[in-house]
PLY file of the C-alpha trace (Angstrom):
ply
format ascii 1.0
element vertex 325
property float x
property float y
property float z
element edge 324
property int vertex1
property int vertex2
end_header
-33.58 6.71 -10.12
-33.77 8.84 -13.69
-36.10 7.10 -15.95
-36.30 7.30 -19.72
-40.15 7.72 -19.51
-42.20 9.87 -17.90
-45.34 7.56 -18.55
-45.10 4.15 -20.06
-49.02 2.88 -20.92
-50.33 -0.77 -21.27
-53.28 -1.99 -22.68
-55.91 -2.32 -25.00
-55.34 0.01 -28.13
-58.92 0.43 -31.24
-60.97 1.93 -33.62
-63.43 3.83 -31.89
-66.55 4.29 -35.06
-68.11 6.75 -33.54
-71.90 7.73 -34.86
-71.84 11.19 -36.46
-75.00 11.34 -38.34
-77.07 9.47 -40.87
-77.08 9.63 -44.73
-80.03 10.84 -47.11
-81.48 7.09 -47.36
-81.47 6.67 -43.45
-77.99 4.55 -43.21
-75.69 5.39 -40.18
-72.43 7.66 -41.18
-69.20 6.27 -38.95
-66.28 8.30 -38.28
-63.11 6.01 -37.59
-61.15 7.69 -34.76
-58.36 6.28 -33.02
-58.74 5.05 -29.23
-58.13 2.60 -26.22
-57.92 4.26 -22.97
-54.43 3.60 -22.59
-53.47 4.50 -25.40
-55.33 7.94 -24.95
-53.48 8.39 -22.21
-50.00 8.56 -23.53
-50.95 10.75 -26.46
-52.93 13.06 -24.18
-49.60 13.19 -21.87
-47.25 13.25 -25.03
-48.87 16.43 -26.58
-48.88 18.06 -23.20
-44.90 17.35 -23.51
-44.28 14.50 -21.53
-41.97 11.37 -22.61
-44.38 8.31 -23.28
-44.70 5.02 -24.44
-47.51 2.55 -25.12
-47.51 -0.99 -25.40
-50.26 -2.88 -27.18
-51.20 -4.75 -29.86
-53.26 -4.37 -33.26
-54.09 -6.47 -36.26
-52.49 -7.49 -39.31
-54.79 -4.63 -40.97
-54.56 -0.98 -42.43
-56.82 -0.38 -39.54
-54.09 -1.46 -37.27
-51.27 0.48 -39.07
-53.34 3.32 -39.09
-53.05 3.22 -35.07
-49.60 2.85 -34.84
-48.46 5.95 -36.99
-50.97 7.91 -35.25
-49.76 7.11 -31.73
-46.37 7.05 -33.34
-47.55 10.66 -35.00
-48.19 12.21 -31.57
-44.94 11.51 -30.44
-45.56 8.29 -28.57
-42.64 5.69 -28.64
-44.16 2.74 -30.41
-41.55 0.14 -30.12
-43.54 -2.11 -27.69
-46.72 -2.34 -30.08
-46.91 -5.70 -31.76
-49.35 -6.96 -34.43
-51.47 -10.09 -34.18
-51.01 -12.29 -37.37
-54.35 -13.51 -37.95
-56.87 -11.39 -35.38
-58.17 -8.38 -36.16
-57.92 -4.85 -34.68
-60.09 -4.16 -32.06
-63.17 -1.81 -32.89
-65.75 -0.27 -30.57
-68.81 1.09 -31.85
-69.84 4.54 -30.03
-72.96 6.26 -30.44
-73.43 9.46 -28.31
-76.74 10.99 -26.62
-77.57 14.58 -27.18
-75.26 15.59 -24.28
-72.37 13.88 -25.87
-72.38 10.75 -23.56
-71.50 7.47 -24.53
-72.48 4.13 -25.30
-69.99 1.02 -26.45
-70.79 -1.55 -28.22
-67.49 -4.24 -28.70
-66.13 -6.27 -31.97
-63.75 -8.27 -30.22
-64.63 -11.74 -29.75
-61.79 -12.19 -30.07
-59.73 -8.24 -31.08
-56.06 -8.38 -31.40
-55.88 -6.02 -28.32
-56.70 -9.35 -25.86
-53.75 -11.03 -27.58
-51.11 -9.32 -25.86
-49.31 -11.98 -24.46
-46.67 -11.83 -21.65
-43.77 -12.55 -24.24
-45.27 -9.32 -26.26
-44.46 -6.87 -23.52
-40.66 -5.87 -23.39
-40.35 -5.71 -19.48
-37.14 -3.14 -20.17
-39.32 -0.64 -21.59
-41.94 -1.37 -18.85
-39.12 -0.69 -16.23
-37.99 2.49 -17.75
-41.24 4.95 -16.67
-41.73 6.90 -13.97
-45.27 5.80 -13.70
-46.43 3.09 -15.74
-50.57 3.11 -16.16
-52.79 0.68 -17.35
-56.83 -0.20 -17.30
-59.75 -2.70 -16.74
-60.19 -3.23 -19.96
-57.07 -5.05 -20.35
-58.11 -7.26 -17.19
-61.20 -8.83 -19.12
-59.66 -11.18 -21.37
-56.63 -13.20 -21.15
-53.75 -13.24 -22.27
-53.77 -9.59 -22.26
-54.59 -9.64 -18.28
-51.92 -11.82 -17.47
-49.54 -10.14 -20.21
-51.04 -6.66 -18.36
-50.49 -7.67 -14.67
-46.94 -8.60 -15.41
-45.96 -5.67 -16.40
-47.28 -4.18 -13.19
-45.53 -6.33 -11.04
-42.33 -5.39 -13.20
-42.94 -1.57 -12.64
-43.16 -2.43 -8.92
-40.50 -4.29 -8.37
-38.14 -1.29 -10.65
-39.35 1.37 -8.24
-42.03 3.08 -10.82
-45.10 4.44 -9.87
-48.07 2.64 -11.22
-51.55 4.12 -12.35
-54.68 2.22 -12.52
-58.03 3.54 -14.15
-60.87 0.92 -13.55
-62.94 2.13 -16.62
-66.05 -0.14 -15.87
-67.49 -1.31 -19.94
-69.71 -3.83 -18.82
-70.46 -5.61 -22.42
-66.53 -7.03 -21.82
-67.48 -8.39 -18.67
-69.33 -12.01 -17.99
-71.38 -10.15 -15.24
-70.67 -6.64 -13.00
-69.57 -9.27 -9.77
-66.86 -10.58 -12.07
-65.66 -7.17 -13.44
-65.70 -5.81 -10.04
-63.82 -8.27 -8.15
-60.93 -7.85 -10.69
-61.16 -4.43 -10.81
-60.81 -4.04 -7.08
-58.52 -6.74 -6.89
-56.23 -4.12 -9.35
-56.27 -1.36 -6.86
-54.23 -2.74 -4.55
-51.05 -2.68 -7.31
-51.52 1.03 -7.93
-50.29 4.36 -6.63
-52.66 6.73 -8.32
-56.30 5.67 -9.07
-58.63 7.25 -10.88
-62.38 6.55 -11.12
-65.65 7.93 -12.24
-68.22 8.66 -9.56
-70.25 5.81 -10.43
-66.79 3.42 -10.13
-66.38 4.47 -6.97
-69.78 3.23 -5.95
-69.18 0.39 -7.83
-65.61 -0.67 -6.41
-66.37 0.66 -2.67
-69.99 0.38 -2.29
-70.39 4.13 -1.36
-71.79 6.78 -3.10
-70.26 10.11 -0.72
-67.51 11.49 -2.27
-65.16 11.28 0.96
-66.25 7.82 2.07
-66.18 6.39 -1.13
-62.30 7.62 -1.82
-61.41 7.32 1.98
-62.83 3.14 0.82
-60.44 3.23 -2.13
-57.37 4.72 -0.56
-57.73 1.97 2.57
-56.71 -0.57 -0.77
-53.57 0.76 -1.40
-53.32 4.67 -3.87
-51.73 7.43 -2.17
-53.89 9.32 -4.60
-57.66 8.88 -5.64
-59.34 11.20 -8.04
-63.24 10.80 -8.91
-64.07 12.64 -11.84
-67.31 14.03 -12.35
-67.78 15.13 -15.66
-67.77 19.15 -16.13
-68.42 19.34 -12.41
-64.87 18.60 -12.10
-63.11 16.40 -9.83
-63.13 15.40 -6.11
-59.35 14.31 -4.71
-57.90 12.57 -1.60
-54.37 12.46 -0.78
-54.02 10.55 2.11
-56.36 12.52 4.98
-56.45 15.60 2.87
-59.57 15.70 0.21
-60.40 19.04 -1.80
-62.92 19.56 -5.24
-61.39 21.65 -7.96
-64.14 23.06 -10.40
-64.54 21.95 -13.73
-64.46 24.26 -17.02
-67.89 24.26 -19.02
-67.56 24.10 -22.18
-70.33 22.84 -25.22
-69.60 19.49 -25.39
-69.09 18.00 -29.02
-68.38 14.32 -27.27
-67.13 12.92 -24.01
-64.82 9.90 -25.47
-61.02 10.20 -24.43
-61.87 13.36 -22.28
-61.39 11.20 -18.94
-57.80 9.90 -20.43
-57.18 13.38 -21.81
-57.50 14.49 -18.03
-55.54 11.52 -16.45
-52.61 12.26 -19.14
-52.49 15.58 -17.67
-52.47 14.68 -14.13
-49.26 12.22 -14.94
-47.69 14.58 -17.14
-47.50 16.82 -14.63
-47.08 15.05 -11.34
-43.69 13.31 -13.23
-42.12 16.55 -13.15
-42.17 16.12 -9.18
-39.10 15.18 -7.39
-40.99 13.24 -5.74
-44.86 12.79 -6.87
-45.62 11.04 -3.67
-44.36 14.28 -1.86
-46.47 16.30 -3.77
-48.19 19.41 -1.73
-52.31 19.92 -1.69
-51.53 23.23 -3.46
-49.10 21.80 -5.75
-51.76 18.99 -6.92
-54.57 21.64 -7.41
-52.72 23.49 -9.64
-52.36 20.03 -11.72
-55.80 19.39 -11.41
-56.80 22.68 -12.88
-54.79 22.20 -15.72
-56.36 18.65 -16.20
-59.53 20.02 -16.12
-58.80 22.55 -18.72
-57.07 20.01 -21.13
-60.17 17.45 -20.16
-62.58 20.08 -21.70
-60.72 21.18 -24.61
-60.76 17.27 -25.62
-64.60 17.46 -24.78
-65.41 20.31 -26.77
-63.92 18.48 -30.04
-65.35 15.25 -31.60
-63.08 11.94 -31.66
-60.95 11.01 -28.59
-57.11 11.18 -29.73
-57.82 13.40 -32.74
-59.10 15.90 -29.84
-56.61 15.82 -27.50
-55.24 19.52 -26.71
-51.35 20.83 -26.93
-49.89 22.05 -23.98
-49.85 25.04 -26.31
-53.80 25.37 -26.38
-54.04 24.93 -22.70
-52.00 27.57 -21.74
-54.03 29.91 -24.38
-57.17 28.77 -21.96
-55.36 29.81 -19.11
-54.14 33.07 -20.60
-57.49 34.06 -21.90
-59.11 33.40 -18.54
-56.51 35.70 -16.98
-57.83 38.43 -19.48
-60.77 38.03 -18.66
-60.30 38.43 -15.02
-58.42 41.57 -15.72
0 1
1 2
2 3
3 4
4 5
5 6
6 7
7 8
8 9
9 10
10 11
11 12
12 13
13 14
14 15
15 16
16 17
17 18
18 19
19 20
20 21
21 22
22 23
23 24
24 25
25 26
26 27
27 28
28 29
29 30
30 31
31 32
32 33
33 34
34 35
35 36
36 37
37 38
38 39
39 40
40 41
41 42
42 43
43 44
44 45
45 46
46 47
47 48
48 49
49 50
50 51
51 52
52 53
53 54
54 55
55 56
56 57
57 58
58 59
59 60
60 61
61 62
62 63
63 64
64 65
65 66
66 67
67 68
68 69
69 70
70 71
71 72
72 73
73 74
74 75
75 76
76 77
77 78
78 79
79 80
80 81
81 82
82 83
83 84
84 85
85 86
86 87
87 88
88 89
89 90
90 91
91 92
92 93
93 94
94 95
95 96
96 97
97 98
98 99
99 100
100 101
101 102
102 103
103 104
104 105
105 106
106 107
107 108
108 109
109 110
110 111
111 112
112 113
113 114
114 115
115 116
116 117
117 118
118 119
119 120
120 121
121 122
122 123
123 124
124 125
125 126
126 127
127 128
128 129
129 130
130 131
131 132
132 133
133 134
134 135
135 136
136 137
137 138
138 139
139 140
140 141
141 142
142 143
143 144
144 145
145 146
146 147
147 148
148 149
149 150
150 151
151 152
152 153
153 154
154 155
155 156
156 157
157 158
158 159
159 160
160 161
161 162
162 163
163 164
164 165
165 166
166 167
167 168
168 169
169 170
170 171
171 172
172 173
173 174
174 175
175 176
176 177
177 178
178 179
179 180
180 181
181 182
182 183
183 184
184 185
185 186
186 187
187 188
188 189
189 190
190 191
191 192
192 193
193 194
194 195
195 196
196 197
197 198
198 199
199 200
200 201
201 202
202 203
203 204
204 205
205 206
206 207
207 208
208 209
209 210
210 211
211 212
212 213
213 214
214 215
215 216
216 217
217 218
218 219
219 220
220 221
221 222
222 223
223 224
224 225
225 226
226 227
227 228
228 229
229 230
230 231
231 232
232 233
233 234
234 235
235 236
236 237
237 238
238 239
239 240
240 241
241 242
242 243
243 244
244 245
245 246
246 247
247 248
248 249
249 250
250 251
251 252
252 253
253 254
254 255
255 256
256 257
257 258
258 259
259 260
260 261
261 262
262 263
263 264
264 265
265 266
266 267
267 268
268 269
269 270
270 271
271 272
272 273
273 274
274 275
275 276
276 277
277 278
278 279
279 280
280 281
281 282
282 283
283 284
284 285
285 286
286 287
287 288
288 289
289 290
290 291
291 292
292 293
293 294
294 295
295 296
296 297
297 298
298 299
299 300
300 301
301 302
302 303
303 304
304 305
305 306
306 307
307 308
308 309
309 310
310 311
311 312
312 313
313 314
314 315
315 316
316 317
317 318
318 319
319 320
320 321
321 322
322 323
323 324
């Protein structure tokens, strides 16, 4: 069945303040950059050209608006994002270690993202992607976990292809045996999963690659992908597994590089027939380009304000070919 969407995202949408330095008198310096994972993900997949949507929810706040053009700005459709009257927009605090790794701290007790209710999300839109995505983050707090969850069973039930990123931030989380019996408990409503190496370990209690994903695919994906960092990323597709090399690059910070990637991956795999029928040699070639688009976003401060055209990736890919000769 044609859908309007290639990807239609749900979940959490914030400010990440990311630390960028300090001022004369010793006072941290904040940049305000755009984020929430899902969110990432449909602007990383609409700048590589796919057709996306987002549904979420923001404060009554110039914070808030601020979001909304920019998704809106990136050529996102917009229509299912909803503002909280009275609760604020979500903002994570991010400081970064010398490698550009990060480290969240939450102010959302409560943040208008976990106010998504189940009357907020237009279950037409919902129905009209060819793979609908979501997070853990959104699984943390009610009623955006209920709100979240129903429009997975909705995508289900029209036919569309779900992804599910697990994206383990355990300051949202009573304790990690809560977080990871919902997060598991996620995996079985999803198609494509993609997880860190360390939330692998964490959802399937094994650390090798081919166990851990062989573990996660016995729950229900077709697809697994473990990402691991500029090592690139390990794959199983049913009995077949493979590794496809990351791209180094210096990195300037790690934030939205993982959704950066996973935009990619569903960009790409929606121009499929079939995505399910997808060959090994057809996937590498998408997970190549991930990892190229991944590292472009890595090489660049902020998470959305990083995010790569289509345009820049194929300049990486040309230039390499130059290089080769």
């Amino acid at each position: 069945m044609e859908k309007k969407f290639d990807i239609v995202s749900v979940g959490e949408v914030l400010i990440d303040m990311t630390a960028t330095g300090r001022t004369d008198s010793g006072a941290a310096i904040y940049a305000a950059n755009p984020g929430g994972a899902p969110a990432n993900v449909a602007v990383a997949a609409a700048r590589l050209g796919a057709k996306t949507a987002f549904i979420g929810r923001t404060g009554p706040d110039p914070l808030g608006q601020g979001l909304k053009a920019v998704i809106a700005g990136s050529g996102v459709d917009v229509s299912g994002m909803s503002a909280d009257p009275s609760v604020p927009t979500t903002i994570a605090l991010v400081s970064l270690d010398e490698k550009g790794e990060r480290d969240f701290t939450f102010l959302r007790n409560p943040g208008a993202d976990m106010m998504l209710s189940e009357k907020d999300v237009p279950l037409e839109l919902v129905r009209e992607g060819k793979f609908v995505h979501f997070g853990s983050v959104s699984l943390s707090a009610e009623p955006e976990r209920s709100a979240t969850l129903a429009a997975v069973q909705a995508a289900r039930e029209a036919g569309c292809l779900v992804s599910y990123d697990p994206n383990y931030r355990q300051p949202l989380w009573p304790d990690e045996q809560a977080a990871v019996a919902e997060m598991k408990a996620a995996v079985k409503r999803c198609d494509v999963l993609k997880v860190s190496d360390s939330e692998m370990m964490l959802l399937s209690g094994a650390g090798n690659l081919s166990q851990g994903s062989a573990a996660l695919t016995e729950m229900g994906p077709y697809l697994v992908l473990v990402t691991l960092g500029e090592d690139g990323v390990f794959y199983r597709m049913g009995a077949k597994t493979g590794h496809i090399s990351g791209r180094h690059v210096t990195v300037a910070d790690t934030n939205g590089a993982g959704d950066t990637f996973l935009g990619a991956v569903l960009c790409e795999l929606a121009k499929l027939p079939d995505p399910k029928a997808a060959t090994p040699r057809q996937l590498e070639d998408i997970l190549r380009f991930a990892n190229v688009a991944a590292s472009v976003t890595a090489s660049r401060p902020g998470a959305i304000p990083a995010m790569p055209t289509r345009e820049e990736v194929e300049q990486v890919f040309a230039n390499a070919r130059n290089l080769m000769g």
